[in-house]
C-alpha positions as CSV (number, residue, x, y, z in Angstrom):
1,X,0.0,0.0,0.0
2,X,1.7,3.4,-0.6
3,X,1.7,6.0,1.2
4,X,0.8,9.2,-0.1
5,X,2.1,12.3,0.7
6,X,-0.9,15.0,1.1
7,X,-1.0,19.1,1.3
8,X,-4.3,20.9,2.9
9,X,-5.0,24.4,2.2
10,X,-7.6,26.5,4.6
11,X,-7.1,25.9,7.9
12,X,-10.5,27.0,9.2
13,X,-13.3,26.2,11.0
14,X,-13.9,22.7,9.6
15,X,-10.1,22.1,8.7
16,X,-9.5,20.9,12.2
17,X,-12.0,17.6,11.3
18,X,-10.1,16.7,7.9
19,X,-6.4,17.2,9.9
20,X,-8.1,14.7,12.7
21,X,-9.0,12.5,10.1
22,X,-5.9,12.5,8.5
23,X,-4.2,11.3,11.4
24,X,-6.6,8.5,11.7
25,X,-4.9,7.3,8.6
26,X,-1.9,8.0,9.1
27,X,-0.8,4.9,7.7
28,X,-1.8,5.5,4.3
29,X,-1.1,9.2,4.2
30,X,0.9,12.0,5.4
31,X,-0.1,15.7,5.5
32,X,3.5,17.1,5.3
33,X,2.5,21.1,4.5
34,X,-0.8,23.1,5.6
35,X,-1.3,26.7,3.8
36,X,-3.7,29.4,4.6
37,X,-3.9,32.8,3.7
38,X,-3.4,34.0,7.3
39,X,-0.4,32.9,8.1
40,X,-1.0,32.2,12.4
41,X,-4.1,30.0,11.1
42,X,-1.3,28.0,9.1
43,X,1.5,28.2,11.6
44,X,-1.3,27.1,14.2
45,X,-2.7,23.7,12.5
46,X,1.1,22.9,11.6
47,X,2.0,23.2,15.2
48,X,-1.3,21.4,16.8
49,X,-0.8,18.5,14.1
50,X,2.6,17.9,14.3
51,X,3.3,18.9,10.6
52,X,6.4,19.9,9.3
53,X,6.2,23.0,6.7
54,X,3.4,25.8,6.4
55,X,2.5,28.4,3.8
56,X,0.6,31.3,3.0
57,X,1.5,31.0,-0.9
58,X,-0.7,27.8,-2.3
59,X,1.7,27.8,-5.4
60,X,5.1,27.9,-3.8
61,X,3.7,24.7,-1.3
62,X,3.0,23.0,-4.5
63,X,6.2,23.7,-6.5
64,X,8.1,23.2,-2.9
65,X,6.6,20.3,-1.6
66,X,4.8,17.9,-4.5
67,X,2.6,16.4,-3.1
68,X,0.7,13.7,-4.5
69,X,-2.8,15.2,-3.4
70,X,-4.1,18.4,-1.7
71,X,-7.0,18.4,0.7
72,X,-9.0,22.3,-0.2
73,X,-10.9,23.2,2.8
74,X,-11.5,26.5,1.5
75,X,-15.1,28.4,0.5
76,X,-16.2,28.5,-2.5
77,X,-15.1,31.3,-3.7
78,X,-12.0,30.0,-3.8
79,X,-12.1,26.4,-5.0
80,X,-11.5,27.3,-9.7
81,X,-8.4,29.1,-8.3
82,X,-6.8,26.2,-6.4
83,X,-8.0,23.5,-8.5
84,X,-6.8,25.1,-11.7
85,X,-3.4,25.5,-9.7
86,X,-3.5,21.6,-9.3
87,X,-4.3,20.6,-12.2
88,X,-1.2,23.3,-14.0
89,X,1.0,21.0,-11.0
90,X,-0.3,18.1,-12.5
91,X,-1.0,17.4,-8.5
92,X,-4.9,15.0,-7.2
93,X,-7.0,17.3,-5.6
94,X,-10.2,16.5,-3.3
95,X,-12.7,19.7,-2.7
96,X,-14.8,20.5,0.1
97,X,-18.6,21.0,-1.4
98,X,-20.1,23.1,-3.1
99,X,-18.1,22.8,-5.6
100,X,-17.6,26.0,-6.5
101,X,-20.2,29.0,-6.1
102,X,-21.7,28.9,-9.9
103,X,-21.9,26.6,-12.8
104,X,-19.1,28.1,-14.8
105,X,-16.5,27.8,-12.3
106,X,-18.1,23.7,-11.3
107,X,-17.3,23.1,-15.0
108,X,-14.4,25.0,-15.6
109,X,-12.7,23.0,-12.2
110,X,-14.0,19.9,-13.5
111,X,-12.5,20.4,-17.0
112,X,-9.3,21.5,-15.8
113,X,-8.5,18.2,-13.9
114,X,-9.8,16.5,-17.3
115,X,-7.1,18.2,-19.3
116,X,-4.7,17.9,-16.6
117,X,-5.5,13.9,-16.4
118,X,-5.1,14.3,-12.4
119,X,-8.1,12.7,-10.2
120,X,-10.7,15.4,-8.6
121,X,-13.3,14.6,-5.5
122,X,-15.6,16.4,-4.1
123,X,-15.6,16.0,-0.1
124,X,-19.6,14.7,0.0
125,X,-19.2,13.7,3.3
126,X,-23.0,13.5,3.6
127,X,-23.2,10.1,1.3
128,X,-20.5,8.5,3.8
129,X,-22.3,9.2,7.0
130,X,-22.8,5.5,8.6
131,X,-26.7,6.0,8.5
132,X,-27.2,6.9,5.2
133,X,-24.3,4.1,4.1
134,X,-26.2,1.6,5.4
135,X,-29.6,2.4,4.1
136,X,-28.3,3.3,0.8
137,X,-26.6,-0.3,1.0
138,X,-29.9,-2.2,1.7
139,X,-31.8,0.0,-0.9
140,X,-29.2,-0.9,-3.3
141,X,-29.4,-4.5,-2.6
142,X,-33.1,-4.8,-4.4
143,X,-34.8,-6.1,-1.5
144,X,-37.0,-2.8,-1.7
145,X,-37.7,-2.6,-5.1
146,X,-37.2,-0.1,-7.6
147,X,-37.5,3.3,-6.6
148,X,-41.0,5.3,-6.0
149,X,-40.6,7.8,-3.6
150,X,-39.0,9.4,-0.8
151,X,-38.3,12.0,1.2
152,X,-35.0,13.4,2.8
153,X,-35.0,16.3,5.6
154,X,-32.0,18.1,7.0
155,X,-34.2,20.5,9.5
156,X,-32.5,22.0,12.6
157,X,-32.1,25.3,14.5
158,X,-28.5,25.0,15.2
159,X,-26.5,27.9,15.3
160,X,-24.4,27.5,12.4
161,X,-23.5,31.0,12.1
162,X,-21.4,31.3,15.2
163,X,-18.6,29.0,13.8
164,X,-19.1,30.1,9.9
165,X,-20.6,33.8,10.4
166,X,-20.2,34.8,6.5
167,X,-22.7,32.6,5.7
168,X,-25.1,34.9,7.0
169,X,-23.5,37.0,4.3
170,X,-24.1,35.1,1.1
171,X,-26.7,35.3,-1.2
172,X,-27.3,31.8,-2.0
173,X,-27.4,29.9,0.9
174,X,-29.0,27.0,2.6
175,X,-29.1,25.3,-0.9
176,X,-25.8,25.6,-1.5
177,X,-24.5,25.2,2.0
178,X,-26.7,22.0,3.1
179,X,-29.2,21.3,0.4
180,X,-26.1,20.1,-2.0
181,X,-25.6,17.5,1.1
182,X,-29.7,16.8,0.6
183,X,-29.6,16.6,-2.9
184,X,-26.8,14.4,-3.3
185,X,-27.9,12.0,-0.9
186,X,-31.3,12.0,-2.9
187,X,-29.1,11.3,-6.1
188,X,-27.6,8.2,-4.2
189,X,-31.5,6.6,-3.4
190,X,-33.6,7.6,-5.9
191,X,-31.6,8.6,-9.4
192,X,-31.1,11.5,-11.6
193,X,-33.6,13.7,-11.6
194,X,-35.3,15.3,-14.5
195,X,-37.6,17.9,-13.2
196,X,-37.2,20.0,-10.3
197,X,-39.6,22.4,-9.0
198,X,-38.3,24.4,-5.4
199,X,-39.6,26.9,-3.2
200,X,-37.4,29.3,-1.0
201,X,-37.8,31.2,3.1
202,X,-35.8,33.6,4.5
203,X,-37.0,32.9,7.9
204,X,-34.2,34.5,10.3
205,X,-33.7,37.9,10.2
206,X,-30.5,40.0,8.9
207,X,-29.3,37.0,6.6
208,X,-29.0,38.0,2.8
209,X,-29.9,34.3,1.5
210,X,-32.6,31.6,1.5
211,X,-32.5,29.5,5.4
212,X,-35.2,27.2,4.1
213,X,-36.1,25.4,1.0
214,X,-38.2,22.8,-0.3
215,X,-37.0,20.8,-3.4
216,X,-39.5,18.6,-5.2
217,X,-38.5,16.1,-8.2
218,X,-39.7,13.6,-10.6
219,X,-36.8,11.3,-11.2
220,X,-36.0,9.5,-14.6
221,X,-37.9,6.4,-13.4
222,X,-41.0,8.4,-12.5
223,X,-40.1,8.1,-9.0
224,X,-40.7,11.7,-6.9
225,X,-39.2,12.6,-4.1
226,X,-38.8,15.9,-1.5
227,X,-36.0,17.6,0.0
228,X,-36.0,19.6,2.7
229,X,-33.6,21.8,4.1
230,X,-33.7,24.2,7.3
231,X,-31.3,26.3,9.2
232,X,-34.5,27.7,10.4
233,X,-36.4,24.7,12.2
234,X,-37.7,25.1,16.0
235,X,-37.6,21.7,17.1
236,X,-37.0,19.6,20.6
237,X,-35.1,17.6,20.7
238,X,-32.7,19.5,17.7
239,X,-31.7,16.5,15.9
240,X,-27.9,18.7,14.5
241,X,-26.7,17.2,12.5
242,X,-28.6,14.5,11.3
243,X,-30.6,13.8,8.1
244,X,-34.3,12.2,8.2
245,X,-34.5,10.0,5.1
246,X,-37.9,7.7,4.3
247,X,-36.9,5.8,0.9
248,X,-40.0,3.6,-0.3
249,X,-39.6,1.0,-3.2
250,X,-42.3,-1.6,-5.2
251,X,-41.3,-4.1,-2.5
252,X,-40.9,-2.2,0.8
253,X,-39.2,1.1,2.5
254,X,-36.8,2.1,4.7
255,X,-36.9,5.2,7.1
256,X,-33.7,6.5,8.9
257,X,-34.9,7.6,11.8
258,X,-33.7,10.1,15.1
259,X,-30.1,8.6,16.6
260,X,-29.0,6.5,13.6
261,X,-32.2,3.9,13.8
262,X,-32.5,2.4,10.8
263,X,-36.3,1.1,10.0
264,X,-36.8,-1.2,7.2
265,X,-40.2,-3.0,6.0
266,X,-39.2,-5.5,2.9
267,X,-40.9,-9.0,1.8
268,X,-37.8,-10.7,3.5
269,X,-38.6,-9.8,7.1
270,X,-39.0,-6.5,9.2
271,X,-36.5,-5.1,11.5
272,X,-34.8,-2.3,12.9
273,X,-30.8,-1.4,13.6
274,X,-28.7,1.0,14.8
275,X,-25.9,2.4,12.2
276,X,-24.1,4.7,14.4
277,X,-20.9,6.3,14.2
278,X,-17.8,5.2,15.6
279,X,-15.9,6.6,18.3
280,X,-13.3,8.6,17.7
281,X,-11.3,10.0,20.5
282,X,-11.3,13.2,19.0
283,X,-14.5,14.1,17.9
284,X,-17.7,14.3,20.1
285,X,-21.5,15.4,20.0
286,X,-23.3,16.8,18.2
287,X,-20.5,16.7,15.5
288,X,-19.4,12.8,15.8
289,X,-22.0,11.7,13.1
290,X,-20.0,14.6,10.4
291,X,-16.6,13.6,12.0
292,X,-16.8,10.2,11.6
293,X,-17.8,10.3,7.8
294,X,-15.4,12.5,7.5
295,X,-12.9,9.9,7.8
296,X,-14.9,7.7,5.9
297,X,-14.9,10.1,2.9
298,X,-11.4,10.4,3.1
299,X,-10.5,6.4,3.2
300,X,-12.7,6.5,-0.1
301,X,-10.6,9.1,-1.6
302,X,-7.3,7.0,-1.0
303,X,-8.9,4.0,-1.9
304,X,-9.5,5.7,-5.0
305,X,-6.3,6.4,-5.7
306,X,-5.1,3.1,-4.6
307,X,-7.3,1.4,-6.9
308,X,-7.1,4.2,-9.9
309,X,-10.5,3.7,-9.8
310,X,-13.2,7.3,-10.4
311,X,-13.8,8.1,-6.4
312,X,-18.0,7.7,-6.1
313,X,-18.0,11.6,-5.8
314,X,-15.9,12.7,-8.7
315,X,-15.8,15.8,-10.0
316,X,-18.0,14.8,-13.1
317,X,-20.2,13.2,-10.5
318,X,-21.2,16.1,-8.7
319,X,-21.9,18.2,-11.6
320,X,-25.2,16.3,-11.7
321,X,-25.3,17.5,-8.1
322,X,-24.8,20.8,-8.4
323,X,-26.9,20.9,-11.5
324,X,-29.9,20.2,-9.1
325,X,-28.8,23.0,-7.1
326,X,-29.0,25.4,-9.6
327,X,-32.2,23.9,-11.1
328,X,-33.3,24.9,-7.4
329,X,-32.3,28.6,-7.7
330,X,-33.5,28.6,-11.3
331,X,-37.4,27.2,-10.5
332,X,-37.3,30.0,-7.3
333,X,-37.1,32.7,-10.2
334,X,-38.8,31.3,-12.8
335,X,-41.9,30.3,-10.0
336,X,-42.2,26.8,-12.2
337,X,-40.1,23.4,-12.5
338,X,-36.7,23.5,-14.3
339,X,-34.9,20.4,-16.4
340,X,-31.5,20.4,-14.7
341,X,-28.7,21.0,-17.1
342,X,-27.2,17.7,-19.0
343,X,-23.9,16.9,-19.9
């Protein structure tokens, strides 16, 4: 097994989870340089992680260190920029979600790691959450059938603005922030989706973008499903960070339910699990559920590599993502449902 020799750039508030993670597999990779614009940010996470160079230049660590991947846990904003460095480095890059903040820049990224011939992945940790693993595992299996409908909520009142307060700055917002999450996971049970229909509430006041949306669509199989997505929900107990899912099938369903329960109705036999996390001595409530797939998302990544194999959330993959996403923002304008883009 070799082991690879990593970079991460953006050593903010969730950069401290992929760093952990990192360490949990430490025996297949090494972060050996950390960059951030500000500089203490950088110096910091190299110092707390026991890593050896930091920068505030994200070109001189690549031409300095070569790695063999780089880890971007940056915003959006950013993500064209540092991927297009990568792929003129001719370095693997995985990107946190979104993508990238439009369509342009998603495909412009996507198709400079295509010229380049260098392996992209988007950081989708919500697919690898051990919940949604394991239902998307039994749902794949055929006991349930082929697809009909379903419905996926991500609804909580959690103050997500203390640790990330620019996102009460943007424009587009809980679709891109969490409702890619929603929407990919949908992807994963139900299929590509060819109409989209979506309607939009500001709920909290002094935020520039949407904290709520509804997203309904008719897959290519004529299944339908709903996705919902809150920053603005009033709920006890809060159920941060955890995503409701009920899948039904010609055959039976599945629900994922509060606290990783897992209920499934199918023509084999009824029963109930747990899926929960695993422990990590590191991470804790309410975060371990994100934590843990964190980790998970990562061993895919190397895996990937390993294997020279398309990672499950490529960058071509999460086009169709994103295209969802701005189907979303497209049928909130237009007041009517929207055919997501096709490539």
């Amino acid at each position: 097994m070799t082991l690879r020799r990593g970079a991460l750039v953006g050593c903010g508030f969730f950069a401290r989870n992929h760093l952990n993670a990192w360490a949990e597999l430490a025996d297949r990779a090494k972060i050996v340089a950390v960059c951030d614009v500000d500089g203490e940010k950088a110096a910091s996470a190299a110092a707390d992680f026991g890593i050896p160079a930091f920068y505030t230049d994200f070109e001189t660590m690549l031409s300095t260190e070569k790695p063999d991947f780089v880890d971007i846990v940056t915003t959006a904003p950013s993500h064209r920029a540092l991927v297009e460095a990568c792929a003129r480095h001719g370095v693997a890059a995985v990107v946190q979600k979104p993508l990238a903040p439009d369509w342009e820049d998603c495909r412009a990224l996507v198709s400079a790691m295509d010229k380049a011939g260098r392996p992209l992945m988007v950081h989708e940790n919500f697919r690898f959450q051990a919940p949604l693993l394991r239902a998307a595992e039994i749902a794949r299996s055929g006991v349930l059938g082929e697809p009909t409908w379903g419905r996926f909520a991500f609804r909580t009142g959690y103050d997500i603005y203390k640790g990330q307060p620019y996102l009460a700055e943007v424009e587009r917002f809980v679709l891109l922030d969490i409702g890619v999450h929603v929407l990919d996971v949908a992807r994963v049970f139900m299929g590509e989706a060819t109409s989209v229909y979506c309607l939009d509430q500001a709920i909290k006041q002094g935020i520039k973008g949407e904290d709520q949306a509804t997203v309904m669509m008719r897959h290519a199989n004529g299944a339908v499903s709903v996705s919902e997505c809150s920053y603005a929900s009033r709920q006890s107990p809060d159920l941060f960070p955890q995503t409701l899912i009920h899948f039904e099938g010609t055959k039976g369903s599945i629900r994922v339910e509060a606290d990783c329960r897992l209920v499934v109705t199918s023509p084999e036999g009824n029963f109930t699990e747990i899926a929960a996390p695993k422990p990590l001595s590191w991470g804790g409530e309410p975060w371990l559920l994100i934590q843990d797939s964190v980790v998970s998302t990562q061993r895919h990544w190397l895996d990937s590599l390993d294997a020279g194999s398309e990672p499950a959330t490529s960058g071509h993959d999460n086009l169709n993502t994103f295209a969802l996403v701005e189907a979303a923002y497209k049928s909130i304008e237009t007041g009517g449902p929207v055919t997501p883009e096709a490539f």
